[in-house]
N, C-alpha and C positions, 0 to 999 in steps of 0.2 A: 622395529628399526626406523630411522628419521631417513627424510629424505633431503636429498642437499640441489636443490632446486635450483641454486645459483648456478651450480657446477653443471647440472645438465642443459640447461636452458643455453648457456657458454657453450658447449660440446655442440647442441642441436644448432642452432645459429650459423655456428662457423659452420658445417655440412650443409647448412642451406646455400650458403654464401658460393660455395666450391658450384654447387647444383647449377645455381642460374648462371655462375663464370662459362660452363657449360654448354648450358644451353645457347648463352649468347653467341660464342662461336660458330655453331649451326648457323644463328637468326641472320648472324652479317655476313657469315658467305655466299647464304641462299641469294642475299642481296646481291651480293658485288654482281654484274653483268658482264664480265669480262675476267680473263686470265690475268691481264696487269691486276685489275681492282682484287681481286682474290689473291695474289701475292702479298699485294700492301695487306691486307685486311691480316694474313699469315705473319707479317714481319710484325704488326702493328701487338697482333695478340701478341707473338712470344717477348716483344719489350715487356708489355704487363708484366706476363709472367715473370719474364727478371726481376721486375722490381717488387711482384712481391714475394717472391724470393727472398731477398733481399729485406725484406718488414720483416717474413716470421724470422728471421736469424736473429734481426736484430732486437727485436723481441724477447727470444732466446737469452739472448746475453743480457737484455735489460733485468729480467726476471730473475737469472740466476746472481746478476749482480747483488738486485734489492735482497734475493733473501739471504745471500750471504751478511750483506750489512745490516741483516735486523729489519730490514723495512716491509716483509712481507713473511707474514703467515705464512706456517708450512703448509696448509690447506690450502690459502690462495698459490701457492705456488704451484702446490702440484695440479690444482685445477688450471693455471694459466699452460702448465707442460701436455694438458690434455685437450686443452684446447688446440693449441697450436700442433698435436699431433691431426686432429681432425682438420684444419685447414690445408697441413701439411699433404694428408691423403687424398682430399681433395682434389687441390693442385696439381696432383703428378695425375691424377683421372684427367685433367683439362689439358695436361700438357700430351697426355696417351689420344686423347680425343683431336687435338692439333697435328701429330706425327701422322694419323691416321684421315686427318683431313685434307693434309697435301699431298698425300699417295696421289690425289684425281688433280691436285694442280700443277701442271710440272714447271723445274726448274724453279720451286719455289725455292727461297729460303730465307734462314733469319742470320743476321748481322755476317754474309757472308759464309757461312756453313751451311750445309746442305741439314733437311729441318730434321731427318732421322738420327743424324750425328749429335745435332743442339738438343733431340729430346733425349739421346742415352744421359749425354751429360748433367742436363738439367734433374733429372731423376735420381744421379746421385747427389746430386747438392740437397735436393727434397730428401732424401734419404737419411741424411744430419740431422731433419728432426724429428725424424718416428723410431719408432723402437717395438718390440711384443710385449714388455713393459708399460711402455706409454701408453698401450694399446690396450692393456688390462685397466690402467689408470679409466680410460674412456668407456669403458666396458663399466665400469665401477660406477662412475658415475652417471652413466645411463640407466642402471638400475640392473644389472643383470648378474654381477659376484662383488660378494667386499671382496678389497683384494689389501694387505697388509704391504706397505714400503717403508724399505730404509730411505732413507735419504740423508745424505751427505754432498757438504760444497766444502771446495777449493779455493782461497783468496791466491789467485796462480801470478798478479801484477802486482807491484812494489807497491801501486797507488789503489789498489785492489780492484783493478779492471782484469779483464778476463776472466772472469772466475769459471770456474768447473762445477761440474755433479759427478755424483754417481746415486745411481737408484739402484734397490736391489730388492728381490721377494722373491718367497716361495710360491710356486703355481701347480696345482696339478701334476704335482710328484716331479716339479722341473725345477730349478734356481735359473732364475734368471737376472741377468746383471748389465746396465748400461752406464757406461762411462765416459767421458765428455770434457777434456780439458784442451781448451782453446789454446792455451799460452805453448801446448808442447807444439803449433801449428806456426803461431805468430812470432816464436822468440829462438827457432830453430836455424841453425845456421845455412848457409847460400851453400845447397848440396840437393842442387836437382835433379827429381829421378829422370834421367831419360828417355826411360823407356818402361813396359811393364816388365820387363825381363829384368830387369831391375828391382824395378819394386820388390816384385816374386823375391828376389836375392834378401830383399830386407825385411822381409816377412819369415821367410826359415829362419835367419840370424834372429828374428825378436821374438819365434815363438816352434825350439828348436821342436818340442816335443810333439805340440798339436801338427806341427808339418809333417812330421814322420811317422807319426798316426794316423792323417788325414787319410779317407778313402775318394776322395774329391777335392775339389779347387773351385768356386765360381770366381771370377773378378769380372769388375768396369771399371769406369773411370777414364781419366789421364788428367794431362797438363789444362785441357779446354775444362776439362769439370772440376780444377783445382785439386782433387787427390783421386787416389785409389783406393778402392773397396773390394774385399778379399775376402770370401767363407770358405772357412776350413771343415769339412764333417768330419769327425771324428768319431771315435768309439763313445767316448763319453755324451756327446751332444754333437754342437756347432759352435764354430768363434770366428766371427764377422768382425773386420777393422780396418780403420780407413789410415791411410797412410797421406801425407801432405806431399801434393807432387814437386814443390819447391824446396821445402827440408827433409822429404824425407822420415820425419818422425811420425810414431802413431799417436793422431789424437781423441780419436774414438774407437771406443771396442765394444760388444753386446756377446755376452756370453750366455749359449741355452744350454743347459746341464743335464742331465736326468741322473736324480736323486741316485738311484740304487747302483748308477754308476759311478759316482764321486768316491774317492779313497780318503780318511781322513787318518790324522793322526793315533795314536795311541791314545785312548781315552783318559780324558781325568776322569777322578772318577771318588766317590762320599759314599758311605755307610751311616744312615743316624735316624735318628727314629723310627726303625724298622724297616726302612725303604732304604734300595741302594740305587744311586744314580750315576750314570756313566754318561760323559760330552764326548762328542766325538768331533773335533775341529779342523778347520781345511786353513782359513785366512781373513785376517780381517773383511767385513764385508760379504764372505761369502758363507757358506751353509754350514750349519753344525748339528749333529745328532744328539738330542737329549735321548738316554735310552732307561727309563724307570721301574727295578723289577721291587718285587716284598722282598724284604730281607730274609733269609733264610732257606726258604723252595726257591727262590728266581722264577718264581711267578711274574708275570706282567701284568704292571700298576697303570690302570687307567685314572692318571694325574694332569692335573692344573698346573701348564707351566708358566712360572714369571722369568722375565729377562730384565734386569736392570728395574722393579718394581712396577714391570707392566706386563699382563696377560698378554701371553703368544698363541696360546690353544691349547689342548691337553693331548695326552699321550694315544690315546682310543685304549682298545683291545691287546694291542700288540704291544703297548707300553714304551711307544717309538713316536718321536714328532722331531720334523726338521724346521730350523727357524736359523734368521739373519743374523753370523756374530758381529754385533756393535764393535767399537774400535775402542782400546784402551784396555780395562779392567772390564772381566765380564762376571756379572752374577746371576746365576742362576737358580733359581727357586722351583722347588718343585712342592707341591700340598696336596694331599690324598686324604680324607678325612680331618682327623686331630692330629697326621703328622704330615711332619716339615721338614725338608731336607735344601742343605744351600750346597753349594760347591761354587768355586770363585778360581777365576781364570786369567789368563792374557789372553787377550784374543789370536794374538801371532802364537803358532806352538814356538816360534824360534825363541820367544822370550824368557822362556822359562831356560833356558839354557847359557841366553844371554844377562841375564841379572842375576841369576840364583836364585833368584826366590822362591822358583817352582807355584804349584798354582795347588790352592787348600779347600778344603771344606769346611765345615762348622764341626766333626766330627774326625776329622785327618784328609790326608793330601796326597794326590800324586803327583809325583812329579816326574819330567821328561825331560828328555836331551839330542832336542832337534836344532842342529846349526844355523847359525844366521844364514840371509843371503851374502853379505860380503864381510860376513869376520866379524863384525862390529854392533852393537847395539844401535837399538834404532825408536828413541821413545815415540810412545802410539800416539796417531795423532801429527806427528811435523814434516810429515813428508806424503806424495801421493807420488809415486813412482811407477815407470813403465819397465813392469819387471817381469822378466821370464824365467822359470823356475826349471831346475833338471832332477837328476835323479829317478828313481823310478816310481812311473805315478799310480804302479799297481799295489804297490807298497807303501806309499806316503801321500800326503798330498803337494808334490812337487810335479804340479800343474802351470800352466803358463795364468798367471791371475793380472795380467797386466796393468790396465789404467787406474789409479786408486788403491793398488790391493798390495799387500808384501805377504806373500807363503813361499813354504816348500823350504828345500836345500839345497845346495850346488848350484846357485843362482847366481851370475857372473853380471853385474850391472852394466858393469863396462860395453860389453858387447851391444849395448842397447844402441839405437841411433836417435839417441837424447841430447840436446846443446844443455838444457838446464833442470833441475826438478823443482815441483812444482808443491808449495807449503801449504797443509790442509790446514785448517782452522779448527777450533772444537765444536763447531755448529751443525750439529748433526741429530739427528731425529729417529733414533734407535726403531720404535714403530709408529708408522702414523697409518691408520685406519680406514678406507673410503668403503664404505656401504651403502648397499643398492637401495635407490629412492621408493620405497615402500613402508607407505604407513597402517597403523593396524598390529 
C-alpha cells in the first residue's frame, strides 16, 4: 500500500497547531497578576477563537466551491475536509479548556455572555465541521484503515457559490452519511425559531418517522450559536441535524446506520453465468446489498464486486457486501472465476415505477413498483432535496434520507420547511479510496 504523506503531514500539523493554541492559554493566564488582567486575557482568547472559527468555515466553503468547479482534486479535497476536521477538534479542546479556565476567574466573560453559554454555543458552530465520517477520512490518512467515500457536491447558488457535499461509506457494518448544504441555510425565508420548542416542532414535521421511533432527544444550540442541533437514536442507528435558527430549514444532517438494520427494497436481481445476483437498494447515496449465490444450490459466492467499472470489495463467505448506491444508472458487476454477472439499476427504487423501464440484467430483469416521493419523476442527478420519507420502514426503505437523498414512498415534500431546493450537479466521485500510509 503507498503512503499519502501530504495528507498526514496536513492532518499532523493542524493537531499541532490546536496543541500549542492550548497550551498558550495556560502560559498567558498564569501571567495576568490580577482578575481584570485574566478577564481580558479570557475576552481576548475567545475573539481568537471567533475568528478562527470563522477561517475553518470559510475554508470549508472555499474547498467545496473549487472542487465543485473543477479546481480541486477529489484527493485534495477530501484531504483539505480532513484537515480542517482535525483543526476543528482542536478548537473545540481550546474552547473546553477556556470554559474550564474561567470556572477560577469570576464574572468573566466574552462579548458580554457569560463564557459557559459562549462555549455551549461556540461548539456547535465547531460541530459544522466534524462528522464520524470526516473522522475516518483522518483516521485514513494517518495510516490506520483505508476507508472508501462517495463523494458528491451541490452547485446550491445561481452564481455557483454555496455549494454543498455529501460524503457517504461503509464502516464497520455502519453507513454513514454527512450532508451539508449551505444555501438551504442562507436562502431560507425570515421564519425564526423562537425557541427550541419550536425547533423540536420542525424536527418531528422533517423527520416524522425517526421522531417516533426515537428512544432519545439530545439537542443544543439556539439563536447565539446560529442553529439547532438535534440527535435522534433510533432503532436503526442515529440522525443528528442542524436546523438554522433564522429560517428554520435543515442544513446539515449525519446519518450512523447499522447495516443489519437498514430495510431495503425488493431486490433486482440476474441469473447469468451460473451465478445469481440479487441488489438490495435503499436511496440514492445510501447503502445497497449485493447478495451473490452459484446458480443452482444458492450456495454463497465469494465474488469480486465492481460498481460503475470500479472495485468495491468482494462478497467473503457469506456472498454478502454492502456498498455506496452512486446516483443515476447503477451497474453492477460481479466476477467469480470465468464468470460474470451484470445487473443495471436506478439508483432511486421509485424510478423504475416512475419511467417504465424497470431495471435489467445482461441475462433478464426485475423490475419494481415503488412510488415516487410526490407523483412525479424526478431525473437522477438535478435536484438534492430535504426529504422525509413515510411508510413503513420495516417493510421498505421509507426512512427519513434527508439532505441529498430522494427514497422511500409516501413522502410529502411539501411538509418540508424548505424556501428553495437546491441543484446537484453530475460531479460526483462514485468511489475514492484513502489508504493507510504504510509502505512495504
Amino acid at each position: 500500500m503507498t503512503l499519502d504523506v501530504g495528507g498526514a503531514l496536513a492532518v499532523d500539523t493542524a493537531a499541532t497547531e490546536g496543541r500549542i493554541g492550548t497550551l498558550t492559554i495556560d502560559e498567558r493566564l498564569s501571567r495576568a497578576n490580577t482578575t481584570a488582567a485574566k478577564r481580558a486575557v479570557i475576552r481576548e482568547v475567545g475573539t481568537r477563537i471567533e475568528r478562527r472559527i470563522e477561517r475553518l468555515g470559510a475554508e470549508q466553503r472555499a474547498a467545496i466551491e473549487a472542487y465543485e468547479g473543477g479546481e480541486l482534486r477529489t484527493r485534495e479535497f477530501v484531504r483539505t475536509l480532513g484537515r480542517i476536521q482535525v483543526r476543528a477538534v482542536r478548537l473545540r479542546g481550546t474552547i473546553d479548556r477556556l470554559e474550564t479556565a474561567a470556572v477560577s476567574v469570576p464574572a468573566s466573560a466574552i462579548n458580554g455572555t457569560s463564557v459557559d453559554s459562549w462555549a455551549r454555543d461556540r461548539r456547535v458552530r465547531v460541530g459544522l465541521l466534524t462528522s464520524p465520517l470526516r473522522r475516518e477520512i483522518v483516521a485514513a490518512l494517518r495510516g490506520i484503515d483505508p476507508v472508501t467515500v462517495y463523494v458528491e457536491t451541490a452547485d446550491t447558488g445561481a452564481d455557483g457559490a454555496d455549494g454543498g457535499v455529501v460524503l457517504a461509506t461503509i464502516d464497520n457494518g455502519r453507513y454513514v452519511r454527512d450532508a451539508y448544504l449551505p444555501a438551504e441555510r442562507d436562502d431560507g425565508p425570515p421564519n425564526e425559531v423562537g425557541s427550541i420548542l419550536t425547533a423540536l416542532d420542525r424536527v418531528s414535521a422533517a423527520y416524522p418517522w425517526a421522531w417516533n421511533a426515537s428512544a432519545g432527544v439530545e439537542s443544543a444550540g439556539g439563536p447565539a450559536a446560529g442553529s439547532y442541533r438535534f440527535t435522534l437514536f433510533h432503532r436503526q442507528g442515529r440522525l443528528t441535524t442542524h436546523l438554522d435558527a433564522e429560517s428554520a430549514n435543515v442544513f446539515r444532517e449525519i446519518q450512523v446506520k447499522r447495516l443489519r438494520a437498514v430495510p431495503t427494497a425488493p431486490p433486482v436481481a440476474v441469473a447469468e453465468a451460473g451465478l445469481g445476483v440479487q441488489v438490495g437498494r435503499t436511496h440514492t447515496t445510501g447503502p445497497m446489498n449485493v447478495s451473490v449465490t452459484a446458480a443452482g444450490g444458492g450456495r454463497a459466492a465469494n465474488a469480486t464486486v465492481f460498481v460503475d467499472d470500479r472495485i468495491v470489495g468482494r462478497t467473503g463467505p457469506d456472498g454478502s457486501l454492502w456498498a455506496i448506491t452512486p446516483r443515476g444508472e447503477v451497474n453492477v458487476t460481479v466476477v467469480n472465476g470465468e464468470s460474470t454477472a451484470t445487473v443495471r439499476f436506478a439508483s432511486d427504487p421509485r424510478s423504475t415505477a416512475e419511467d417504465g423501464t424497470g431495471s435489467t440484467g445482461s441475462a433478464g430483469s426485475a423490475n419494481e413498483s415503488i412510488p415516487s416521493a410526490n407523483g412525479s419523476a424526478s431525473a437522477p442527478g438535478d435536484r438534492s432535496e430535504m426529504v422525509e420519507t413515510g411508510s413503513d420502514p420495516e417493510a421498505d426503505p421509507s426512512t427519513e434520507t434527508g439532505l441529498g437523498a430522494e427514497n422511500g414512498s409516501g413522502t410529502n415534500v411539501s411538509r418540508l420547511p424548505t424556501k428553495s431546493r437546491s441543484t446537484l450537479t453530475a460531479r460526483a466521485t462514485p468511489v475514492f479510496e484513502l489508504r493507510p500510509e504504510i509502505s512495504g
